[in-house]
N, C-alpha and C positions, 0 to 999 in steps of 0.2 A: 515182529518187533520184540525186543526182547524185555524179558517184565522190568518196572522201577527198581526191584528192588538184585537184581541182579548182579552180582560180583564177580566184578571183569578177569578183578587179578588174579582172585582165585581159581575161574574157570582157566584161564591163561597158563597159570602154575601144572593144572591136572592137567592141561593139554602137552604142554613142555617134558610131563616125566611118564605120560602112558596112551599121548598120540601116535596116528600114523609118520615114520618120519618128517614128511615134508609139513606135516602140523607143529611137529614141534621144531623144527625150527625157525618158523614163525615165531610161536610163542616164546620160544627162548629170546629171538633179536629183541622183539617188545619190550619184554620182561627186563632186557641189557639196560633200556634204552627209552623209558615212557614218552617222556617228554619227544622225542627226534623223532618216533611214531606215531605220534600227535599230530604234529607238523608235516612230514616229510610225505612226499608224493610214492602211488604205487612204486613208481620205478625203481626209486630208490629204497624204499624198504624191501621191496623183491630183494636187490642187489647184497644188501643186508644180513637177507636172510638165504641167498643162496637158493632164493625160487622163481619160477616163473610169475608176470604179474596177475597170470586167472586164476594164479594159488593164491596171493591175495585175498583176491575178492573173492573167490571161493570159500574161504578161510572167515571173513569176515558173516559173511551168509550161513555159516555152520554157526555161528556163534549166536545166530536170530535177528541181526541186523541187515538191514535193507541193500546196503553195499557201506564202500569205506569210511565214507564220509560222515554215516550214522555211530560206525562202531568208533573214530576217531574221537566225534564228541561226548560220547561214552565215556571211553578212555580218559579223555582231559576232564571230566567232573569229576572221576575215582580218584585222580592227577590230582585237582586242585585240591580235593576232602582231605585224601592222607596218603600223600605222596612221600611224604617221609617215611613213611611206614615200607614201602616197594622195596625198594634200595636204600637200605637203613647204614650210616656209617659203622666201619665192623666195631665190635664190643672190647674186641681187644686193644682198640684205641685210647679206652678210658682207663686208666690204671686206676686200682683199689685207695694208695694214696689219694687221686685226685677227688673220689668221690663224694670227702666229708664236705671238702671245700666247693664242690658243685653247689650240694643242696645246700647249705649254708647260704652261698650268695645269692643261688635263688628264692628261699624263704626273704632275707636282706629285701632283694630287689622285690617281691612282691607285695611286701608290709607298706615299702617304700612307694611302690605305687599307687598303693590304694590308701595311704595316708595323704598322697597330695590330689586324688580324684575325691575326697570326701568334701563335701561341704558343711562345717560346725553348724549351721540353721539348719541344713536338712536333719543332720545327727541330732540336735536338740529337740528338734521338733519331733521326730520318731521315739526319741526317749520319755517326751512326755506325755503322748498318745499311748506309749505300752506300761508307763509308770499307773495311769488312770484306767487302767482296763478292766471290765469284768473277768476278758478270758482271752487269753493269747494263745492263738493255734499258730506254730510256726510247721511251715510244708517244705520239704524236699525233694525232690528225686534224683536216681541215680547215687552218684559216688560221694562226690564233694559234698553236695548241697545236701542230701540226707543226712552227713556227719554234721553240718552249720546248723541244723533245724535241732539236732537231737542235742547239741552243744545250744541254744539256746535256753530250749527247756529246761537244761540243767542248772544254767548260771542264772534264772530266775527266780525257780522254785526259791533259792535261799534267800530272795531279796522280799519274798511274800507275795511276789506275781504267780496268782493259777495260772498255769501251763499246762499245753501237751503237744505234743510231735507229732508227726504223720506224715510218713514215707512211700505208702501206697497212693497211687493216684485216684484211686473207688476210696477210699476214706478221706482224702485231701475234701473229694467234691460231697461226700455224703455229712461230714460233721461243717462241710461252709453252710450244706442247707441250711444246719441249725443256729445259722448265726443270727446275732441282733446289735442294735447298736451300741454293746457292751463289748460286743467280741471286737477282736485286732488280729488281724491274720498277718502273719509275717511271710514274704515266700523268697527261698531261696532257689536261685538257679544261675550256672555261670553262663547258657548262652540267652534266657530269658526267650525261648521256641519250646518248652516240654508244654505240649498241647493240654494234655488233663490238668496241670499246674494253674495253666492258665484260666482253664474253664471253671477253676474252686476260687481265684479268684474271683472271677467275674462275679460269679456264683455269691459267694460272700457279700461282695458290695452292694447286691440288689437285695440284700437284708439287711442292711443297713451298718455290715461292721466296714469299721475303718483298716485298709490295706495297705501293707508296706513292702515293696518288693528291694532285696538286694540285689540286683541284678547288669547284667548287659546296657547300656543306654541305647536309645532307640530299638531295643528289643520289643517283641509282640507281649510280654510279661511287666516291660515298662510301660507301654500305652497302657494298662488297665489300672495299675494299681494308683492310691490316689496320691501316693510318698514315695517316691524312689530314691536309694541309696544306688549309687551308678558306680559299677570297676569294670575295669578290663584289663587283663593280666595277658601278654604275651607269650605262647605255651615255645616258642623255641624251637629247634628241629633237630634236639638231643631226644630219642623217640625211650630210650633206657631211663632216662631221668623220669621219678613221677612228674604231675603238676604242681607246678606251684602254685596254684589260685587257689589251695584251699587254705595255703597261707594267711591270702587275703581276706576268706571267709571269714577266719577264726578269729583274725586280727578284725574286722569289722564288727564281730558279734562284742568281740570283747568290750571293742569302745562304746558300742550301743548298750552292754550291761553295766560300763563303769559310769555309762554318765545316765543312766535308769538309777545307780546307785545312791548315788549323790543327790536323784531330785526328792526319791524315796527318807534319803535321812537316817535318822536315827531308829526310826521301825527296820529296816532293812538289817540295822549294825546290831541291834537284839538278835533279827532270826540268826544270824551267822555266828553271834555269840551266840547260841545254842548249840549249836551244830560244832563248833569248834570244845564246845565243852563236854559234849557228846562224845568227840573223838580223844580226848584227855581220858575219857575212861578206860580205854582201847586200847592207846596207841602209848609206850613211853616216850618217843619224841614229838607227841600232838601240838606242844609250841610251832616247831619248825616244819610242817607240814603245813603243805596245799588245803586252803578249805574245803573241809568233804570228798577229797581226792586220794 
């Protein structure tokens, strides 16, 4: 059988341009055609590919599966994961013009989604568990959710909340150890499954800080935590375009630090008059500048 972690399309591809020929025209029809491979009986995918059907299943058995029927459900998991990615619509589809206004409505639409998935109690009630904190560890992993953790940290520090970020999954669980009922872990993740993520939670809570996950709803990262902020962003099957869910990230940090802002007050509006008077020294148009940006 062939390992978990196996990649069909890959091996499929290396068979198509440096197999024996009758391999690779297998692996070419597949390759045409994931989905109608998936489905479709020896016969017809033989016919397909212009072989006999104990090429097939011969074919299938080189590749470490049992016979067809193993290497098809194979197929259709690689299929369901990232099947857009297989046969990607060409790139010359998209023209240079279209491109500002793609990401544009995608940012749009995913601000927009995650503005009507928040719920103001859950947002109030997370702003004022991280407003009273001894010590806010916001955790990320990977892409998006490292950029949300480290953009947290940032839009704190100026409000007088101690921060700090952590992107490693061995630091996530090693500084939960050191939590107490002072600490507030914040953890970002967009599919709420990044396994280590999960175990700093957990991890945290049985010391006693309070956890707040931005995440997936019904995710393994929402069971644990004890607050959950919930989105889900629809990623689309423009495979060129980035994501837009870190739109939603940013857009949710942000509202969690504006309304931490507001509960914080007038200590908040000192440190940032600080910081803004700091950049007056520096900067000649430090009026019309981003704070600390």
């Amino acid at each position: 059988m062939a390992s978990p972690h196996f990649d069909i399309v890959a091996r499929l591809r290396e068979i198509a341009e440096t197999g024996q020929r009758s391999d690779q025209r297998v692996a070419a029809a597949i390759l045409s055609d994931a989905d109608f491979a998936t489905h479709a009986s020896i016969e017809r995918l033989a016919t397909k590919a212009g072989v006999s059907e104990p090429t097939i299943t011969r074919f299938c058995r080189m590749l470490g599966f049992e016979g067809t029927r193993e290497f098809k459900v194979k197929l259709a998991q690689s299929l369901a994961i990232a099947g857009r990615f297989i046969v990607p619509v060409p790139a010359q589809s998209v023209s240079g013009n279209s491109v500002p206004s793609i990401i544009s409505r995608s940012a749009v639409d995913a601000i927009e989604t995650v503005c009507n998935q928040i719920r103001r109690d859950d947002l109030e009630r997370a702003a004022s568990i991280i407003a009273e904190a001894g010590m806010v560890r916001a955790y990320g992993s990977g892409g998006a959710s490292s950029m949300a953790a480290t953009e947290l940290e940032n839009r704190l520090f100026r409000l007088g909340v101690l921060a700090s970020s952590h992107i490693d999954g061995e630091m996530q669980q090693m500084t939960a150890a050191t939590s107490n009922k002072g600490t507030v872990i914040v953890a970002y993740s967009l599919s709420g499954e990044i396994q280590p993520l999960i175990e700093a939670v957990t991890i945290a809570g049985r010391y006693g800080a309070k956890t707040i996950a931005l995440t997936a709803p019904n995710s393994s990262l929402a069971s644990v935590a004890q607050l959950v902020l919930p989105f889900h962003i629809e990623e689309g099957t423009n495979v060129y375009r980035p994501s837009p869910a870190r739109y939603a990230l940013l857009a949710l940090t942000d509202m969690l630090a504006m309304t931490i802002a507001t509960k914080i007050g007038a200590p908040a509006v000192e440190r940032m008059r600080r910081i803004k008077n700091l950049q007056g020294m520096h900067k000649s148009d430090a009026p019309n500048l981003p704070l600390g940006d």
